[in-house]
DOTORSE-883550 format. One record per residue (C-alpha): residue number from 0; y, z, x. Coordinates in steps of 0.5 Angstrom, whole numbers, plus 500, padded with zeros to 3 digits. Layout:
<atoms>
<dotor: NUM Y: Y Z: Z X: X>
...
</atoms>
This chain:
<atoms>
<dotor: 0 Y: 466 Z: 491 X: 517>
<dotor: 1 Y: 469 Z: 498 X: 519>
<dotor: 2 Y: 464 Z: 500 X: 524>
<dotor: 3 Y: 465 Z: 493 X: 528>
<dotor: 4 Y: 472 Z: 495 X: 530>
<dotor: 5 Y: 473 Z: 498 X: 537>
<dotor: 6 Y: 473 Z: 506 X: 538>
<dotor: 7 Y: 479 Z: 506 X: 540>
<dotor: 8 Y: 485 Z: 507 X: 535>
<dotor: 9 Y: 491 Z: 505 X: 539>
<dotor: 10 Y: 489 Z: 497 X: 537>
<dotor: 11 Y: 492 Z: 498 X: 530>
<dotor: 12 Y: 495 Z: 504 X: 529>
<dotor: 13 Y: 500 Z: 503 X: 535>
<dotor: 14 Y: 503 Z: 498 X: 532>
<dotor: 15 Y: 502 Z: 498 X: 525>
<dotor: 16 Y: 501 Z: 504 X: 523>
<dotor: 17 Y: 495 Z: 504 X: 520>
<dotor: 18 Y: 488 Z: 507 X: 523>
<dotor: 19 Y: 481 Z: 506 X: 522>
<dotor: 20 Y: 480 Z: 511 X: 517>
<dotor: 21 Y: 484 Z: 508 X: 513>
<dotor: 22 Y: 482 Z: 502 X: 513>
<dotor: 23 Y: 475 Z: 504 X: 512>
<dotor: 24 Y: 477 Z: 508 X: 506>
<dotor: 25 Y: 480 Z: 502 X: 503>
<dotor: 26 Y: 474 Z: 499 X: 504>
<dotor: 27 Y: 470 Z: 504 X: 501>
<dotor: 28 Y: 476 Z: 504 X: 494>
<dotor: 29 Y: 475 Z: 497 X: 494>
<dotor: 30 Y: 467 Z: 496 X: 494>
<dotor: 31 Y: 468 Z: 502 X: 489>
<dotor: 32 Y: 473 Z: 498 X: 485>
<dotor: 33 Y: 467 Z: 493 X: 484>
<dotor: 34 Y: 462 Z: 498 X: 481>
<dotor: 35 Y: 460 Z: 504 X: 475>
<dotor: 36 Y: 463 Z: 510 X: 478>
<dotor: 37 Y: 465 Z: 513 X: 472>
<dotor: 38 Y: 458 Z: 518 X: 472>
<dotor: 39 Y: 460 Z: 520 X: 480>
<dotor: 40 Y: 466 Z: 524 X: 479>
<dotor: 41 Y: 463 Z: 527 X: 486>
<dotor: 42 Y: 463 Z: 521 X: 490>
<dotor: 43 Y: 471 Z: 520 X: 488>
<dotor: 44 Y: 474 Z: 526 X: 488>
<dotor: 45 Y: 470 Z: 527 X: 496>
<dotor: 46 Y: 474 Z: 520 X: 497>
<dotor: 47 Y: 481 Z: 522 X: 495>
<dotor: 48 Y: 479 Z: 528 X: 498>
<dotor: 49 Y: 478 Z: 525 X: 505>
<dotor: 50 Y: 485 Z: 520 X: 503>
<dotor: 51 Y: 489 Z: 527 X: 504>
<dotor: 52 Y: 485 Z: 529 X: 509>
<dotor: 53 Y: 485 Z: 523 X: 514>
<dotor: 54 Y: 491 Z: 518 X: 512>
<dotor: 55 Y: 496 Z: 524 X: 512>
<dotor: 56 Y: 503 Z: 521 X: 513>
<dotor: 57 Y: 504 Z: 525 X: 519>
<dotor: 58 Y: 501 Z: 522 X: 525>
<dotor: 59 Y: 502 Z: 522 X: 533>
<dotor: 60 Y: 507 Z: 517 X: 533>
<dotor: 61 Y: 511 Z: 520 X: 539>
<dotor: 62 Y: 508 Z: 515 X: 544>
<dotor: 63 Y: 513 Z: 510 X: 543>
<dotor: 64 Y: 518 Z: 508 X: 547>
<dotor: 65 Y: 525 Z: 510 X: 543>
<dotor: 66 Y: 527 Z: 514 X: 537>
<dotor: 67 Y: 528 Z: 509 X: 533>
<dotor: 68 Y: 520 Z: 506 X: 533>
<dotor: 69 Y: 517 Z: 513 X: 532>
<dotor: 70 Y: 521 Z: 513 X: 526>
<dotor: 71 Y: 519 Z: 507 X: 524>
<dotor: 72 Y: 512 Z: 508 X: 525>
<dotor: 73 Y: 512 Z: 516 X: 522>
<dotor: 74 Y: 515 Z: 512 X: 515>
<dotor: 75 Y: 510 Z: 506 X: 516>
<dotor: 76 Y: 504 Z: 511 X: 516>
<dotor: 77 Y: 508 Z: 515 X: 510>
<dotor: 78 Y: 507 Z: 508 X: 507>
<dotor: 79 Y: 500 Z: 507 X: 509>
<dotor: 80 Y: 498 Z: 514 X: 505>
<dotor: 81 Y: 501 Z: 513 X: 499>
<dotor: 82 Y: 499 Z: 506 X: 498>
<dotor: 83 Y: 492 Z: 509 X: 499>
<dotor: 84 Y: 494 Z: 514 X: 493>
<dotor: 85 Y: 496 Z: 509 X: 489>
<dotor: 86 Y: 490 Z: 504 X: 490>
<dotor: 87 Y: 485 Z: 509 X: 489>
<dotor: 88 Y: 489 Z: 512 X: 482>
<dotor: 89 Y: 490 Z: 505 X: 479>
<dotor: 90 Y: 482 Z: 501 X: 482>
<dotor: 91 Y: 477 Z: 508 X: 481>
<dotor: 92 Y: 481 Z: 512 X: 476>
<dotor: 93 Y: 484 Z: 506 X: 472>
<dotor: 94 Y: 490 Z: 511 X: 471>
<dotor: 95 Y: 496 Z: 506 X: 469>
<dotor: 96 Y: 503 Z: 505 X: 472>
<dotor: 97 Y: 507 Z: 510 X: 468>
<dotor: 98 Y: 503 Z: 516 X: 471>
<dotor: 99 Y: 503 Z: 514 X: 478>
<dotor: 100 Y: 513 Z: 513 X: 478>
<dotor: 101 Y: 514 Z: 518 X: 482>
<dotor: 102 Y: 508 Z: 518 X: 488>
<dotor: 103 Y: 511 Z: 509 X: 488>
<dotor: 104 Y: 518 Z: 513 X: 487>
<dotor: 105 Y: 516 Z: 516 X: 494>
<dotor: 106 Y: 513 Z: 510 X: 497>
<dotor: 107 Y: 519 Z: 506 X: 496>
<dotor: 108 Y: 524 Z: 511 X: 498>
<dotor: 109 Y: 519 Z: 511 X: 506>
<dotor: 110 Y: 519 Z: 502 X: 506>
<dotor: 111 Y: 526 Z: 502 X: 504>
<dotor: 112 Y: 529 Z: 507 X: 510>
<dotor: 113 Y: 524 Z: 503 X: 514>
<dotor: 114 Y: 527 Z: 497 X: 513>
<dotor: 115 Y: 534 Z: 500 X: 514>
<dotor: 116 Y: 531 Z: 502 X: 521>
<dotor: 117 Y: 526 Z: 495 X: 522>
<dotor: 118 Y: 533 Z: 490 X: 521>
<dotor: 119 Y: 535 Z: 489 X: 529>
<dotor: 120 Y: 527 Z: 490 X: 531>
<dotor: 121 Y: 523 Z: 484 X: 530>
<dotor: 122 Y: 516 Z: 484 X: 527>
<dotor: 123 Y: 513 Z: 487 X: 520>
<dotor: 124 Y: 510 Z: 492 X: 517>
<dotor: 125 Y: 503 Z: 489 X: 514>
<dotor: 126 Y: 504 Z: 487 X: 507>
<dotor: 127 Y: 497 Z: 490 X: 504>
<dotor: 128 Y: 500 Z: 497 X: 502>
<dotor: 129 Y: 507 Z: 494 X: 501>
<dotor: 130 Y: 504 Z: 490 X: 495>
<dotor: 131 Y: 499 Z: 496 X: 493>
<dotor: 132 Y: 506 Z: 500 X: 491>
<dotor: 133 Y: 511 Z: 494 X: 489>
<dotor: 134 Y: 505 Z: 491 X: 484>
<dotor: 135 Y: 505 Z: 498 X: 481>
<dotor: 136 Y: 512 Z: 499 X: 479>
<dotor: 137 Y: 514 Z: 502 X: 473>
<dotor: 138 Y: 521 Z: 503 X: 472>
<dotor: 139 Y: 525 Z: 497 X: 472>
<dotor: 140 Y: 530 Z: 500 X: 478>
<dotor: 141 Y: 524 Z: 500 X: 482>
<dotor: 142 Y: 522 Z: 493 X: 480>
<dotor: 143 Y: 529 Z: 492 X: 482>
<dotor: 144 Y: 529 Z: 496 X: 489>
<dotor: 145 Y: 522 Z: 492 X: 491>
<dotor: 146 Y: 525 Z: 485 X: 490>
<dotor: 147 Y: 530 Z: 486 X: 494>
<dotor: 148 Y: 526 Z: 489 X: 500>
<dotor: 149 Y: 521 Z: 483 X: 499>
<dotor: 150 Y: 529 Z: 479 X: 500>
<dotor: 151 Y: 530 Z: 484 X: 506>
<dotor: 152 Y: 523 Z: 482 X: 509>
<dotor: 153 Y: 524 Z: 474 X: 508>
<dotor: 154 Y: 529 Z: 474 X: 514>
<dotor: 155 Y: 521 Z: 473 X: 518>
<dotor: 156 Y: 522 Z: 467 X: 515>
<dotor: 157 Y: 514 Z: 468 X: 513>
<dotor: 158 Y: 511 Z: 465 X: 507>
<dotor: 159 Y: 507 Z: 471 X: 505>
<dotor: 160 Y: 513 Z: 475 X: 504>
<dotor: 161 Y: 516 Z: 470 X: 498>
<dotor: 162 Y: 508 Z: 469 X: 495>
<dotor: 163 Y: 508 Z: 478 X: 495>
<dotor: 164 Y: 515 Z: 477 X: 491>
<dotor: 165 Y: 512 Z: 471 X: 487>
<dotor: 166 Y: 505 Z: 475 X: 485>
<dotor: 167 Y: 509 Z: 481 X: 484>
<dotor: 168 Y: 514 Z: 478 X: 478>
<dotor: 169 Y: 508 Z: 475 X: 475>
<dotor: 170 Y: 503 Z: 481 X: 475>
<dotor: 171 Y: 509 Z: 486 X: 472>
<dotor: 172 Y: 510 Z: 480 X: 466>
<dotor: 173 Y: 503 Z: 480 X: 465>
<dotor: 174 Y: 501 Z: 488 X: 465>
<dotor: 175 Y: 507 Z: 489 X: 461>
<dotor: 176 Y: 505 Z: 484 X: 455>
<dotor: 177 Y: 498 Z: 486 X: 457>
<dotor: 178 Y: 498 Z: 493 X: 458>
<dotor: 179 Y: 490 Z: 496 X: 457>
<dotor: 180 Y: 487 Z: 489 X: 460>
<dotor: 181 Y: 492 Z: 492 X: 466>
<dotor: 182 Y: 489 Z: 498 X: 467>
<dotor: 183 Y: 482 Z: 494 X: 470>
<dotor: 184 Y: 487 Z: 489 X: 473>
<dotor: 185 Y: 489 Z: 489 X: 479>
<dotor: 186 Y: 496 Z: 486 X: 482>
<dotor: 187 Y: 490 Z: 482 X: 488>
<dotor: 188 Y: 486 Z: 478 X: 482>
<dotor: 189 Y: 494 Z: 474 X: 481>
<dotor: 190 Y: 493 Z: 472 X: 489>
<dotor: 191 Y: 491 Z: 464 X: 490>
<dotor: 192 Y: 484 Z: 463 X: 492>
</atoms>
């Protein structure tokens, strides 16, 4: 899939702040997710390796046409590596949410001065790495902080930003009445087919 994408980087990362790197290491963390990988500790720790290598948060977001949308852009990329942290954390590792607060702390603190910025600027950040962090709030004034940035984002008017709150809310009440069946579920398995 990855290898079908253009060469370029500008395509996706111009404007969503998300490179084809990223997108492939996703790749990679999700068809891991799905396989034994308990035995290649290797395998994993060269991924994580190469999450912090290539998915840093510091980014050449300079192109843009004003100060406001290379602030935006630099928190979003901020925002695509932590979710890329926390992703591989919680689906390879199966660490539990309890052990991840501070990094999602972060991750919520980038989406949230974002959003302050983004309010008179139309578009939206993609809701893939919003949800890999809210999904795995731990903390209640977080889970808080996360609904009212999903209310933030519902001024777009799109439905999947009410479905990401939904799904969000129904995960945290299973996970808490469930929390070892929660370490090998993820937030994407209460998504409607």
């Amino acid at each position: 899939m990855v290898s079908q994408l253009p060469i370029t980087e500008d395509y996706v990362s111009k404007h969503h702040s998300v490179t084809k790197d990223v997108v492939g290491i996703i790749s990679q963390i999700n068809t891991l997710s799905k396989q034994d990988t308990t035995r290649d500790l290797a395998l994993i720790d060269q991924l994580e390796l190469q999450i912090y290598l290539k998915v840093g948060p510091s980014t050449q977001h300079n192109q843009f046409r004003s100060e406001k949308i290379n602030f935006i852009n630099q928190h979003y990329a901020s925002v695509w590596h932590y979710a890329t942290i926390i992703h591989i954390q919680r689906r390879i590792r199966r660490k539990p949410p309890e052990q991840l607060k501070d990094i999602v702390s972060e991750a919520l603190a980038y989406l949230e001065a974002a959003e302050d910025v983004a309010t008179d600027l139309g578009g939206c950040i993609v809701l893939w790495p919003c949800m890999v962090i809210a999904s795995e709030y731990y903390v209640e004034e977080h889970k808080m902080r996360a609904l009212n940035w999903f209310k933030k984002k519902d001024r777009h008017g799109f439905a999947n930003v009410s479905l990401a709150s939904t799904i969000c809310r129904e995960y945290w009440k299973w996970r808490d009445r469930s929390p070892s069946r929660a370490l090998n579920t993820s937030w994407q398995d209460f998504v409607p087919v």
